[in-house]
PyMOL Python script that loads the backbone (N, CA, C, O; Angstrom):
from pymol import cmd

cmd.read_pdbstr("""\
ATOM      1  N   UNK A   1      43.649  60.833  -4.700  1.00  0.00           N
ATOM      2  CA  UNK A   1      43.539  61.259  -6.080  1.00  0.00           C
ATOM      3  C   UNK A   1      43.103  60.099  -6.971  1.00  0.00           C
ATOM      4  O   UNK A   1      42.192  60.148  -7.797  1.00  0.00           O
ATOM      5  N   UNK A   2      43.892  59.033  -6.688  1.00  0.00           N
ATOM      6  CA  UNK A   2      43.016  57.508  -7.523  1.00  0.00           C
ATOM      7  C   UNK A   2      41.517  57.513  -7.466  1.00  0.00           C
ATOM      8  O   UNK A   2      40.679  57.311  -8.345  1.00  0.00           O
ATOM      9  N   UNK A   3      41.393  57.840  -6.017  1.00  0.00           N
ATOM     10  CA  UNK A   3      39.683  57.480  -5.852  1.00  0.00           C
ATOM     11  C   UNK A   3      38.744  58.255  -7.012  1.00  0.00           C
ATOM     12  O   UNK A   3      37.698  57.847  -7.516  1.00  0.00           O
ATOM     13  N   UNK A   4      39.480  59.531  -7.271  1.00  0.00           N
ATOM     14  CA  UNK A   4      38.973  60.619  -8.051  1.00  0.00           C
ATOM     15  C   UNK A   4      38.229  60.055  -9.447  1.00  0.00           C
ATOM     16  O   UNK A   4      37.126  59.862  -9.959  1.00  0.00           O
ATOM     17  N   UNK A   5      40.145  59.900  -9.747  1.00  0.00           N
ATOM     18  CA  UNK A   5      39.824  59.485 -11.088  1.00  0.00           C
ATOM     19  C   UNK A   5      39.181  58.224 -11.684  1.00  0.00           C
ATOM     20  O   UNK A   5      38.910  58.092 -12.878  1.00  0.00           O
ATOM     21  N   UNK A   6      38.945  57.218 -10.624  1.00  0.00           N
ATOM     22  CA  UNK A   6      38.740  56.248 -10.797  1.00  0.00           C
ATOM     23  C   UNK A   6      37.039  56.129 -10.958  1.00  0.00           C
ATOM     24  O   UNK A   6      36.400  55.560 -11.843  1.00  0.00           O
ATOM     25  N   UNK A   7      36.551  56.889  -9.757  1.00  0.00           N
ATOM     26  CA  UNK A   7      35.106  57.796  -9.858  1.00  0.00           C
ATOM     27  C   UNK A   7      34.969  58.199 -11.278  1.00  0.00           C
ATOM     28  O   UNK A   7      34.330  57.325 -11.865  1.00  0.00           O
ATOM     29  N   UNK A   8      35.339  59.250 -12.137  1.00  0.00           N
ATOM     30  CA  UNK A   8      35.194  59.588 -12.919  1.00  0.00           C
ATOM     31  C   UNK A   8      35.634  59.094 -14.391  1.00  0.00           C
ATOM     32  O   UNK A   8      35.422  59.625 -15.482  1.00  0.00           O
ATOM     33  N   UNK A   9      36.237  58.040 -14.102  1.00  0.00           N
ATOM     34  CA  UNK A   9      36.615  57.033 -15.432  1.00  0.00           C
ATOM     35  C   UNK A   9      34.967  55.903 -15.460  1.00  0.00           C
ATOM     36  O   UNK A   9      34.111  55.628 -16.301  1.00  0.00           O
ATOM     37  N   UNK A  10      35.263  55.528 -13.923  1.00  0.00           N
ATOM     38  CA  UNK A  10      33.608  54.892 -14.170  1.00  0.00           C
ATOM     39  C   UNK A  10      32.789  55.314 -14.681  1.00  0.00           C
ATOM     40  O   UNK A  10      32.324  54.566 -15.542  1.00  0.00           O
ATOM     41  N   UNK A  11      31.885  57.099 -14.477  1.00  0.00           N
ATOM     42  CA  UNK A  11      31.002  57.519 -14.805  1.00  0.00           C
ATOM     43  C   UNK A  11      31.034  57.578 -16.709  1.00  0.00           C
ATOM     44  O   UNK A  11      30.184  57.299 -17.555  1.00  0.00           O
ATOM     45  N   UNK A  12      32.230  58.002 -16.779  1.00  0.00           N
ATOM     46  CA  UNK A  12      32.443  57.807 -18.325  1.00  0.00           C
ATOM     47  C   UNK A  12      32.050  57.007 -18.965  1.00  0.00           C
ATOM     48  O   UNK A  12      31.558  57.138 -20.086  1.00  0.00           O
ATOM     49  N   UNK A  13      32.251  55.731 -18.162  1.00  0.00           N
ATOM     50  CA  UNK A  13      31.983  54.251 -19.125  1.00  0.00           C
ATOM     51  C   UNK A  13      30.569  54.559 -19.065  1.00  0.00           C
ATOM     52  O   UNK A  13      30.177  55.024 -20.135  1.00  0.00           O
ATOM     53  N   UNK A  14      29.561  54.448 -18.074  1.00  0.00           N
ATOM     54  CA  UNK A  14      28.574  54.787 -17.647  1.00  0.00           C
ATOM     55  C   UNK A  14      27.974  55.107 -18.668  1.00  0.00           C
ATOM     56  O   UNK A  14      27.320  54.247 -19.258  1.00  0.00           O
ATOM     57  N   UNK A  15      28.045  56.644 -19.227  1.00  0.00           N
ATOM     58  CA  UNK A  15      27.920  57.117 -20.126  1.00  0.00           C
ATOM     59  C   UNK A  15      28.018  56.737 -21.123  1.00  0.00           C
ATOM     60  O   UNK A  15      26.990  56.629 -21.792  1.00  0.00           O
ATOM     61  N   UNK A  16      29.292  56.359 -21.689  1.00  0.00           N
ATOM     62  CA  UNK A  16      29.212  55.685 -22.961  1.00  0.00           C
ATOM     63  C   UNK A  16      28.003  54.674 -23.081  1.00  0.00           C
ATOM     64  O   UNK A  16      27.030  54.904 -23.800  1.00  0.00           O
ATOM     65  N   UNK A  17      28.141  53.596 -22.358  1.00  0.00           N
ATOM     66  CA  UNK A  17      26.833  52.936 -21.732  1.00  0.00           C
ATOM     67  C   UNK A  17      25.761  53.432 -22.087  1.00  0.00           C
ATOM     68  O   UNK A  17      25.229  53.004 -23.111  1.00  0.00           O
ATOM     69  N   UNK A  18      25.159  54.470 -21.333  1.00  0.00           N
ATOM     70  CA  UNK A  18      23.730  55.536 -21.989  1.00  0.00           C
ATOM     71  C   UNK A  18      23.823  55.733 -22.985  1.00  0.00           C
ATOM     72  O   UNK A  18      22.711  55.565 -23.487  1.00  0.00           O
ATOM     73  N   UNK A  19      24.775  56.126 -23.972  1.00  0.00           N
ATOM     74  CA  UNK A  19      24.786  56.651 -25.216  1.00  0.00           C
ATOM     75  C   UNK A  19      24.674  55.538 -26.180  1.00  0.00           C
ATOM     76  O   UNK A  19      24.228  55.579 -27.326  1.00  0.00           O
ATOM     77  N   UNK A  20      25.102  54.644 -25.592  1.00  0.00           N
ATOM     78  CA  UNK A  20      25.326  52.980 -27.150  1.00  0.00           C
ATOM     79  C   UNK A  20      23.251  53.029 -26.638  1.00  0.00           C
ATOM     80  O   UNK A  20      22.423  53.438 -27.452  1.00  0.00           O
ATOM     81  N   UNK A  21      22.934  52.629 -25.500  1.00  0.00           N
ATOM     82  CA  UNK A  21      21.568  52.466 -25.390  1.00  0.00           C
ATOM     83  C   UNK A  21      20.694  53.638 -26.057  1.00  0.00           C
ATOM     84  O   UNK A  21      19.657  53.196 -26.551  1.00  0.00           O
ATOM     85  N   UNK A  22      20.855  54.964 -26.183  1.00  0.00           N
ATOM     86  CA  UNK A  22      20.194  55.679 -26.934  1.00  0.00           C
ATOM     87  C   UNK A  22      20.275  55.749 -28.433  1.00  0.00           C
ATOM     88  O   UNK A  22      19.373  55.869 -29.262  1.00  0.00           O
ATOM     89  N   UNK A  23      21.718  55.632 -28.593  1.00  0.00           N
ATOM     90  CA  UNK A  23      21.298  55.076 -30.186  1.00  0.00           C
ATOM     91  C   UNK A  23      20.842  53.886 -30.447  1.00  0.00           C
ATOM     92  O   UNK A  23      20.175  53.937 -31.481  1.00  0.00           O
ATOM     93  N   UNK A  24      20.887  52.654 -29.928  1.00  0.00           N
ATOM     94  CA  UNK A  24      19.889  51.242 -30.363  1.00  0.00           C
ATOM     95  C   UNK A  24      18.448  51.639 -30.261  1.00  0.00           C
ATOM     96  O   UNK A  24      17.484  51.045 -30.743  1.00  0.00           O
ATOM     97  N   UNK A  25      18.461  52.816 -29.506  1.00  0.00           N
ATOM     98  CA  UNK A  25      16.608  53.210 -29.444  1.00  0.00           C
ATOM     99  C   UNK A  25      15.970  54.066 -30.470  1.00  0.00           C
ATOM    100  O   UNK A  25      14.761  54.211 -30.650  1.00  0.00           O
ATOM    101  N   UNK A  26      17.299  54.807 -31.348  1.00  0.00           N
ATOM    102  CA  UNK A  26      16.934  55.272 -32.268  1.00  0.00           C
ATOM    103  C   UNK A  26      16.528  54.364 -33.664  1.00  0.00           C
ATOM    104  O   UNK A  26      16.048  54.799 -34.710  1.00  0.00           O
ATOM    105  N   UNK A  27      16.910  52.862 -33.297  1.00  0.00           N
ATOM    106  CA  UNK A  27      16.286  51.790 -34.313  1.00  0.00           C
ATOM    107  C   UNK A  27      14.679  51.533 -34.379  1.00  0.00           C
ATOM    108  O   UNK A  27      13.913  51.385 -35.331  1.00  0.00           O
ATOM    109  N   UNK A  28      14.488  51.541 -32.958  1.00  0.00           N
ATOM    110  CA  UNK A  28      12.651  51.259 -32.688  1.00  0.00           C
ATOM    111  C   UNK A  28      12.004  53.161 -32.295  1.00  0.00           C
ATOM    112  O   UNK A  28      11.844  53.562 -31.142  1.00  0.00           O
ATOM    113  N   UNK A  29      11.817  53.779 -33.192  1.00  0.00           N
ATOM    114  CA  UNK A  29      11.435  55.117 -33.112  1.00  0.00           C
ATOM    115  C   UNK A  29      10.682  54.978 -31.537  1.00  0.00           C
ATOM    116  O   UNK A  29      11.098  55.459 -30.483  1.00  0.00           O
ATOM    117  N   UNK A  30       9.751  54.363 -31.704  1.00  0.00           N
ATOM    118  CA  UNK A  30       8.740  54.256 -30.273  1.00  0.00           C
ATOM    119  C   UNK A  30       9.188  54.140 -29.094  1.00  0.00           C
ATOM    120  O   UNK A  30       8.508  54.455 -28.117  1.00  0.00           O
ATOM    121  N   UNK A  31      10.409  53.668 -29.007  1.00  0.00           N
ATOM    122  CA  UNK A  31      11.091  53.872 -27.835  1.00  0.00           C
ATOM    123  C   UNK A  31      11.301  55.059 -26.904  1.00  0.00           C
ATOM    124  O   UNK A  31      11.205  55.123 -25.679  1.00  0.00           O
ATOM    125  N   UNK A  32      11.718  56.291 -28.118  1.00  0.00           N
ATOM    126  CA  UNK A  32      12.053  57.498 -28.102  1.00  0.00           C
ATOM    127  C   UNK A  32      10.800  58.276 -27.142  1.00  0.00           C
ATOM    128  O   UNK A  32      10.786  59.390 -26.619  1.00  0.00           O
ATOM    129  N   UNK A  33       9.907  57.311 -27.162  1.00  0.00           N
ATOM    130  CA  UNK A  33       8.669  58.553 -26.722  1.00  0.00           C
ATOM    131  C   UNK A  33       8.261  57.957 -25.604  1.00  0.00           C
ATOM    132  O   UNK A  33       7.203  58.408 -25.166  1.00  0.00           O
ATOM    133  N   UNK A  34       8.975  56.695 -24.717  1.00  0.00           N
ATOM    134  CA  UNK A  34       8.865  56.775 -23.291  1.00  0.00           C
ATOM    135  C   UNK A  34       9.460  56.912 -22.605  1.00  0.00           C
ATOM    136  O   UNK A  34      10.620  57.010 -23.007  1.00  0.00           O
ATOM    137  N   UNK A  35       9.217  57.074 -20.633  1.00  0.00           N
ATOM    138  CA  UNK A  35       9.790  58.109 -20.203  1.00  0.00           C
ATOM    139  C   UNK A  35      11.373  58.068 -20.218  1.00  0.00           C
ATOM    140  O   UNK A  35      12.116  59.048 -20.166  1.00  0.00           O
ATOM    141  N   UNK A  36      11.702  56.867 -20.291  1.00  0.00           N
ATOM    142  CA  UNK A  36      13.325  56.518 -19.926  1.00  0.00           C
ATOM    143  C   UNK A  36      14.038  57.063 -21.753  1.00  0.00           C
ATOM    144  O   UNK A  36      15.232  57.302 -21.934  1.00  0.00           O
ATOM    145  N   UNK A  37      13.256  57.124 -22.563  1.00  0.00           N
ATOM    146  CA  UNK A  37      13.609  57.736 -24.083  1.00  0.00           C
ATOM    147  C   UNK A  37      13.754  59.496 -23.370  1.00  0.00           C
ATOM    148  O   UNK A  37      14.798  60.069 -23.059  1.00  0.00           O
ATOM    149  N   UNK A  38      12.900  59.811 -23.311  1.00  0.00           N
ATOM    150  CA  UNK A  38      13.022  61.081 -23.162  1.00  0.00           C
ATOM    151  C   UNK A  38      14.179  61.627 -21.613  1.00  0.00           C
ATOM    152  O   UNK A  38      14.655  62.747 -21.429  1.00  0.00           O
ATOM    153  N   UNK A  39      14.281  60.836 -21.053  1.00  0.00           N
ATOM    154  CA  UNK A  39      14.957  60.800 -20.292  1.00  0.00           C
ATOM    155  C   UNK A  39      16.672  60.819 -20.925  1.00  0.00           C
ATOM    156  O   UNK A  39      17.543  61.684 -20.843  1.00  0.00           O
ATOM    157  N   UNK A  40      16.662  59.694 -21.453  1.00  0.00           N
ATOM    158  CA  UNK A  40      18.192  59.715 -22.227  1.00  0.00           C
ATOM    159  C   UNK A  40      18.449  60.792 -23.324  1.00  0.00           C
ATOM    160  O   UNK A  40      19.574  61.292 -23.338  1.00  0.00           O
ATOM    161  N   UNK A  41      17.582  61.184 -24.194  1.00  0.00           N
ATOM    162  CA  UNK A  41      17.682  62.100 -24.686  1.00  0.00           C
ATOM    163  C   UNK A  41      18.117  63.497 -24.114  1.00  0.00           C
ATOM    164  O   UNK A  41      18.966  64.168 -24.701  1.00  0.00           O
ATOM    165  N   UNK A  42      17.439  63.973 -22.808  1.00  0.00           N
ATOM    166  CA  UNK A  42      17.545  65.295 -22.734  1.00  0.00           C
ATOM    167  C   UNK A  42      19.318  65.307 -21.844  1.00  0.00           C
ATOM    168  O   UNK A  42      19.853  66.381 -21.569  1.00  0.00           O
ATOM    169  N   UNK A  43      19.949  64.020 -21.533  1.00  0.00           N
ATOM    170  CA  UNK A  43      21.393  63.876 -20.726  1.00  0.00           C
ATOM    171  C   UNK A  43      22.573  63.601 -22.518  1.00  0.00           C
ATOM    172  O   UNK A  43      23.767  63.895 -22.578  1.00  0.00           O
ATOM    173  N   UNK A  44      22.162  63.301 -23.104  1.00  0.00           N
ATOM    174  CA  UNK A  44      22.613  62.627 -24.664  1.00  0.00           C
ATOM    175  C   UNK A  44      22.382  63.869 -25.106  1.00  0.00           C
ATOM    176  O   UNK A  44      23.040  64.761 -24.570  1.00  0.00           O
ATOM    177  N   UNK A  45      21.987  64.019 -25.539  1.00  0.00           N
ATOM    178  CA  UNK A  45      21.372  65.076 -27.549  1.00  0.00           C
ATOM    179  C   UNK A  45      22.635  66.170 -26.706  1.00  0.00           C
ATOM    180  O   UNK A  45      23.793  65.914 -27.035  1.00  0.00           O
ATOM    181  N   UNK A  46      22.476  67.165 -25.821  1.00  0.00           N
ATOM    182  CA  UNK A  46      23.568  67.847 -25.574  1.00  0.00           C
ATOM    183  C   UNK A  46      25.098  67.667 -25.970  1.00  0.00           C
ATOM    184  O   UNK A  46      25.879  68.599 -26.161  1.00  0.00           O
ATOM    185  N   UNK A  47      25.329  66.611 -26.040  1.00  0.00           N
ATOM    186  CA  UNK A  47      26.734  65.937 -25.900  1.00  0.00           C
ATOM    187  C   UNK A  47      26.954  65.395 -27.345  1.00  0.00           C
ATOM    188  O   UNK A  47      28.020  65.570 -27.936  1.00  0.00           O
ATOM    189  N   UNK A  48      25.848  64.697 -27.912  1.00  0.00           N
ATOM    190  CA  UNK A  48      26.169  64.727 -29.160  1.00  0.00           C
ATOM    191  C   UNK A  48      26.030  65.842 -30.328  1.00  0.00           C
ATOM    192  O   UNK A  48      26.587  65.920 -31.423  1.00  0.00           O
ATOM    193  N   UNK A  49      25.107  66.653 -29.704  1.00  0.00           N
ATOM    194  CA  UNK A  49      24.807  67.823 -30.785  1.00  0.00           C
ATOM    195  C   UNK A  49      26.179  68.478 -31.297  1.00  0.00           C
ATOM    196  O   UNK A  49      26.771  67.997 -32.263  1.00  0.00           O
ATOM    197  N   UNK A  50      26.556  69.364 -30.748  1.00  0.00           N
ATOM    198  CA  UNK A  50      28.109  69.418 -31.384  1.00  0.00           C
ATOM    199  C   UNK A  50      28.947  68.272 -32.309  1.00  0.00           C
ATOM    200  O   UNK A  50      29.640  68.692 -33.236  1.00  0.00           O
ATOM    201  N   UNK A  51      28.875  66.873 -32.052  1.00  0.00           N
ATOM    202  CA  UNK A  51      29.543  66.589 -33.404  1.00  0.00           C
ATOM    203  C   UNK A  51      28.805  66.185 -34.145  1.00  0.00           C
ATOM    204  O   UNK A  51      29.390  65.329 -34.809  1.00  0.00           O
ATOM    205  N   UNK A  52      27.449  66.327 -34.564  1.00  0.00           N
ATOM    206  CA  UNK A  52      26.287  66.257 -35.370  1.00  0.00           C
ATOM    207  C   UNK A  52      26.662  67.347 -36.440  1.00  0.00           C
ATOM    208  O   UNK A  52      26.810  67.117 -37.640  1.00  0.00           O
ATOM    209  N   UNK A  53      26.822  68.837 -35.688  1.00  0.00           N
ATOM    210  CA  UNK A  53      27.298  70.071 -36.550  1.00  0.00           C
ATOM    211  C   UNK A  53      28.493  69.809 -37.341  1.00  0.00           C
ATOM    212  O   UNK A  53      28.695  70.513 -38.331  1.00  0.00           O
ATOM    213  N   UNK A  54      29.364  68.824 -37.009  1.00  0.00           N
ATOM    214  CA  UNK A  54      31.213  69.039 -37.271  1.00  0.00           C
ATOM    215  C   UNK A  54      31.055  67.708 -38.416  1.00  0.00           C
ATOM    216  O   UNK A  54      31.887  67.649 -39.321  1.00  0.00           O
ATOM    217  N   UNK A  55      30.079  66.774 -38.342  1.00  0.00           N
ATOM    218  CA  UNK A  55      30.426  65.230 -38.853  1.00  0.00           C
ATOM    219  C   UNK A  55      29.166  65.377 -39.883  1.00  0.00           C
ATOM    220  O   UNK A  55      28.149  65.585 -39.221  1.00  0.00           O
ATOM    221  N   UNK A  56      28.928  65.342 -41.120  1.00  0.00           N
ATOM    222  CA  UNK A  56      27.238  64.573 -41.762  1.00  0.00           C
ATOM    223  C   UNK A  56      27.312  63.523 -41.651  1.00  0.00           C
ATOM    224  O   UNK A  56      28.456  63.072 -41.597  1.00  0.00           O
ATOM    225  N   UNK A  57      26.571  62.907 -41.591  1.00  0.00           N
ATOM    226  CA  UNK A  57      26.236  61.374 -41.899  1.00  0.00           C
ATOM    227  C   UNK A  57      26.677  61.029 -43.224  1.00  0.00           C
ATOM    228  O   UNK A  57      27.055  61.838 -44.071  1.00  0.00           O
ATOM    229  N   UNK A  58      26.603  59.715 -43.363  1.00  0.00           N
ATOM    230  CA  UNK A  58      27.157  59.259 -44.333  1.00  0.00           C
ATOM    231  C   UNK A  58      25.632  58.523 -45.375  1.00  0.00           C
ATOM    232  O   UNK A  58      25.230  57.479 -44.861  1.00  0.00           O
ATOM    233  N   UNK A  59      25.010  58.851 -46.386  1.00  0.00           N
ATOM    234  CA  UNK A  59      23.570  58.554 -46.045  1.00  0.00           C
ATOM    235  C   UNK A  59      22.823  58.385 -45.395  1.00  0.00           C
ATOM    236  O   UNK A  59      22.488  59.482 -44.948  1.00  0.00           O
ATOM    237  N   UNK A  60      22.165  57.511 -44.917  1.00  0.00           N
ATOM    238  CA  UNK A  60      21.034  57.079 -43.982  1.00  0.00           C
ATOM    239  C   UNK A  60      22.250  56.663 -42.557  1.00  0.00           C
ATOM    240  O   UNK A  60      21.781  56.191 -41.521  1.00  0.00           O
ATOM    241  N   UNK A  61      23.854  56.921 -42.694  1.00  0.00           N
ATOM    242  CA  UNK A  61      24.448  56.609 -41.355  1.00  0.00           C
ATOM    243  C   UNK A  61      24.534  57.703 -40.757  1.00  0.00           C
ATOM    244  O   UNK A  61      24.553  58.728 -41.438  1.00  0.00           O
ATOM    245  N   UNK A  62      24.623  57.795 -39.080  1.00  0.00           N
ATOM    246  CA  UNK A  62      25.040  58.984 -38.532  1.00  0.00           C
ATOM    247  C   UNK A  62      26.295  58.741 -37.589  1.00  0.00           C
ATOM    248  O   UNK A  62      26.240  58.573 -36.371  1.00  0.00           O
ATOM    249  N   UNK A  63      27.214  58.752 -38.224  1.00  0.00           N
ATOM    250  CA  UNK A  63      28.532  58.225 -37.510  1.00  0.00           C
ATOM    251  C   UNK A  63      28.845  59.355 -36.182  1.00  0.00           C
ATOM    252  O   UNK A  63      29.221  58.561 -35.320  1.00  0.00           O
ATOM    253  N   UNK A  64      28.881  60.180 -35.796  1.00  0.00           N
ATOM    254  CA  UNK A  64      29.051  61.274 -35.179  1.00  0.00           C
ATOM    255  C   UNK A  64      28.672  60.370 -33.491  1.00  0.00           C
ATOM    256  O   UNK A  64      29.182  60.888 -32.497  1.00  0.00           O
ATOM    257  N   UNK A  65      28.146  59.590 -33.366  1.00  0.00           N
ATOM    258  CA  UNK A  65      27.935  59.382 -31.821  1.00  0.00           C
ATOM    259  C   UNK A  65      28.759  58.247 -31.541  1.00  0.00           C
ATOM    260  O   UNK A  65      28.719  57.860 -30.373  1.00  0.00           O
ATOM    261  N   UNK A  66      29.910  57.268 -32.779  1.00  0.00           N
ATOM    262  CA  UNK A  66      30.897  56.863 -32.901  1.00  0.00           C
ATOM    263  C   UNK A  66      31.789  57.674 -32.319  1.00  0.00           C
ATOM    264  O   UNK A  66      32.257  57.546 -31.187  1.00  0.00           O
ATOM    265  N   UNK A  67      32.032  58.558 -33.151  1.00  0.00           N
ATOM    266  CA  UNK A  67      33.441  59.965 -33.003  1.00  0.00           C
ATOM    267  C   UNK A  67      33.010  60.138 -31.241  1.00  0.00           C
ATOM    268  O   UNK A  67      33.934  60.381 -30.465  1.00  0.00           O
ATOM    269  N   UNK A  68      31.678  60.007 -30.730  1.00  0.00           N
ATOM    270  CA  UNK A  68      31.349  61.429 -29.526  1.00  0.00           C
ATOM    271  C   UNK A  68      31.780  59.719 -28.557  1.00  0.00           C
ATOM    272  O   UNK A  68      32.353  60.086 -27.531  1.00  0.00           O
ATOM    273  N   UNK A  69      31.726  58.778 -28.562  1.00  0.00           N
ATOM    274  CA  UNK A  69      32.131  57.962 -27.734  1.00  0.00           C
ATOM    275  C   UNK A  69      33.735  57.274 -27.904  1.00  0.00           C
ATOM    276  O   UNK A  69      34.198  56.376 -27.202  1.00  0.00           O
ATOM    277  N   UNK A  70      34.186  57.740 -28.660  1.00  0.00           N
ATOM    278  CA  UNK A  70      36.073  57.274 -29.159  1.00  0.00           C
ATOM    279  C   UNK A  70      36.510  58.423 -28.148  1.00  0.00           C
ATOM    280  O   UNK A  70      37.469  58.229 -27.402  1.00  0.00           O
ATOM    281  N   UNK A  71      35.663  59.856 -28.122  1.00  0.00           N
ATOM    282  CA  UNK A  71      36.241  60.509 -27.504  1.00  0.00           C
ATOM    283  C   UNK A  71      36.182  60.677 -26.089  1.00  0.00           C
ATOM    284  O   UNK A  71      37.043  61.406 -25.596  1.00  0.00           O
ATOM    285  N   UNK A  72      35.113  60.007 -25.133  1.00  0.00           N
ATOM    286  CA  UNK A  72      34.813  60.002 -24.139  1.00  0.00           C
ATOM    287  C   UNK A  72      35.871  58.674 -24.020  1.00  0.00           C
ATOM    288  O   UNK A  72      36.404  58.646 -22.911  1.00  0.00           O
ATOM    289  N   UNK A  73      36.277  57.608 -24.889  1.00  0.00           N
ATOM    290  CA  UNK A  73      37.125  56.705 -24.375  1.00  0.00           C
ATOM    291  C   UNK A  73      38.780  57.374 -24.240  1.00  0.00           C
ATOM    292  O   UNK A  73      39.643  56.825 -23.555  1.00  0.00           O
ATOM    293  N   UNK A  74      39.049  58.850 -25.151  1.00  0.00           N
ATOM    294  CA  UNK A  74      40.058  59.093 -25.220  1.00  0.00           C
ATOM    295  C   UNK A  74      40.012  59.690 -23.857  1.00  0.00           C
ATOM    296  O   UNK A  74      41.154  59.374 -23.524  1.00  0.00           O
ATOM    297  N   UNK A  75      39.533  60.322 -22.819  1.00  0.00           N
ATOM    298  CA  UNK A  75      39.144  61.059 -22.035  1.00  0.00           C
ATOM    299  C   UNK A  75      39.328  59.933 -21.044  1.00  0.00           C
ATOM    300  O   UNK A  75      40.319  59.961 -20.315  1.00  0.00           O
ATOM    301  N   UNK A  76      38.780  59.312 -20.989  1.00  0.00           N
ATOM    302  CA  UNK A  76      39.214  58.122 -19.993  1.00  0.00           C
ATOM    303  C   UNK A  76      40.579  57.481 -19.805  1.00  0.00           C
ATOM    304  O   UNK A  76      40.963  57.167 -18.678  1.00  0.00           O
ATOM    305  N   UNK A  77      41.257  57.298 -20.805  1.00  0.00           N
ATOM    306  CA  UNK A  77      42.858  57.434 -21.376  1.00  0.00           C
ATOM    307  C   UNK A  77      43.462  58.188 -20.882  1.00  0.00           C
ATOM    308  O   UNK A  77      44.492  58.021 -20.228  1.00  0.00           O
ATOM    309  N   UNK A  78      42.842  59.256 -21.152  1.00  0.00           N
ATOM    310  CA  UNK A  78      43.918  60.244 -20.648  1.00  0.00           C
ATOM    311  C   UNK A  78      43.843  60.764 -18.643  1.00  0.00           C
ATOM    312  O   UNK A  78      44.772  61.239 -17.990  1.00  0.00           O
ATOM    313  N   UNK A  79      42.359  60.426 -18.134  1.00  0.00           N
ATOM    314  CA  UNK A  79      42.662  60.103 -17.166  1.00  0.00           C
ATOM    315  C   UNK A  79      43.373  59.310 -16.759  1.00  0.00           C
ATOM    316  O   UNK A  79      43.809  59.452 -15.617  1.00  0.00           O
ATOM    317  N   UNK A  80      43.660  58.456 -17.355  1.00  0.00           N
ATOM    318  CA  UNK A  80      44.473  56.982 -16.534  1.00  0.00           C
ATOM    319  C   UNK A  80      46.088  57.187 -16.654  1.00  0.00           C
ATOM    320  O   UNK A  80      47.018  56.566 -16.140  1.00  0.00           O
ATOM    321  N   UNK A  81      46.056  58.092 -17.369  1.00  0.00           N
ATOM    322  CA  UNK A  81      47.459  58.835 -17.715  1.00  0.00           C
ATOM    323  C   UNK A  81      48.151  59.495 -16.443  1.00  0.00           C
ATOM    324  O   UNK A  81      49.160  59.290 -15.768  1.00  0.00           O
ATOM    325  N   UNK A  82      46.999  60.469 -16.464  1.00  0.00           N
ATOM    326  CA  UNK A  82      46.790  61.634 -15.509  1.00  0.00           C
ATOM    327  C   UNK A  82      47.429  60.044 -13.955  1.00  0.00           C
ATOM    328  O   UNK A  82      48.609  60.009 -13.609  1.00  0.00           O
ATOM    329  N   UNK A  83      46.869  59.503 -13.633  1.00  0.00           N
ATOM    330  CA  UNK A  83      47.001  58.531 -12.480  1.00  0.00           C
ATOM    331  C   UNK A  83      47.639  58.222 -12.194  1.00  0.00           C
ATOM    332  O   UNK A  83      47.831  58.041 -10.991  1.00  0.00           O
ATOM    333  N   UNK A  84      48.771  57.820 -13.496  1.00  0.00           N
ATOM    334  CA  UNK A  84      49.963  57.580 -13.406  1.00  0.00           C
ATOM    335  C   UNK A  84      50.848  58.424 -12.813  1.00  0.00           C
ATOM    336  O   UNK A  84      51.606  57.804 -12.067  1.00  0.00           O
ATOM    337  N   UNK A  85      51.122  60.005 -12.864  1.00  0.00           N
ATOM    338  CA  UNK A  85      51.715  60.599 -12.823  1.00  0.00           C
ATOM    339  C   UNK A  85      51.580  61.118 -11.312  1.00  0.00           C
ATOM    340  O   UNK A  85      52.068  62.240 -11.174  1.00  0.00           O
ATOM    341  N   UNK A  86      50.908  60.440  -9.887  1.00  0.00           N
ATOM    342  CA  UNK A  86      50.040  60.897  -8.885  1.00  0.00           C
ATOM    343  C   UNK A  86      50.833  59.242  -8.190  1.00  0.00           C
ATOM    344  O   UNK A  86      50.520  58.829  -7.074  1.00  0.00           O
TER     345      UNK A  86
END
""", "prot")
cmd.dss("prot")
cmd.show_as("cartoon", "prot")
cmd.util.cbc("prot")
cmd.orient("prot")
């Protein structure tokens, strides 16, 4: 059961990982339009779209992929929780 969760706490970070790199690419627009842009986008935009709907930005900020990675860290937390109890 460790192996499990331990698998899937990695992929998380992982992720978070992809996601800090897709928003720094949303600084250089041009990024967005090669293949590894479009690539992160179509595994990303899913995952953040929902708290895009729930969060506005704050002017020109879009805090919402903050909130969408606190929560993939809470998720990881709470696996490690889960580990404990195994």
């Amino acid at each position: 059961m460790d192996l499990v969760i331990d698998i899937l706490q990695q992929v998380l970070g992982f992720y978070s990982i992809l996601l800090i790199v897709y928003i720094f690419m949303s600084w250089v627009p041009s990024t967005r339009e090669t293949t590894i842009g479009r690539f992160l986008e179509k595994i990303c935009e899913p995952y953040l779209e929902p708290f895009r709907k729930f969060i506005p930005p704050f002017g020109m900020i879009d805090v919402s992929p903050i909130v969408a990675i606190l929560v993939l860290r809470l998720a990881g937390s709470g696996l490690e929780s889960l580990a404990s109890y195994f």
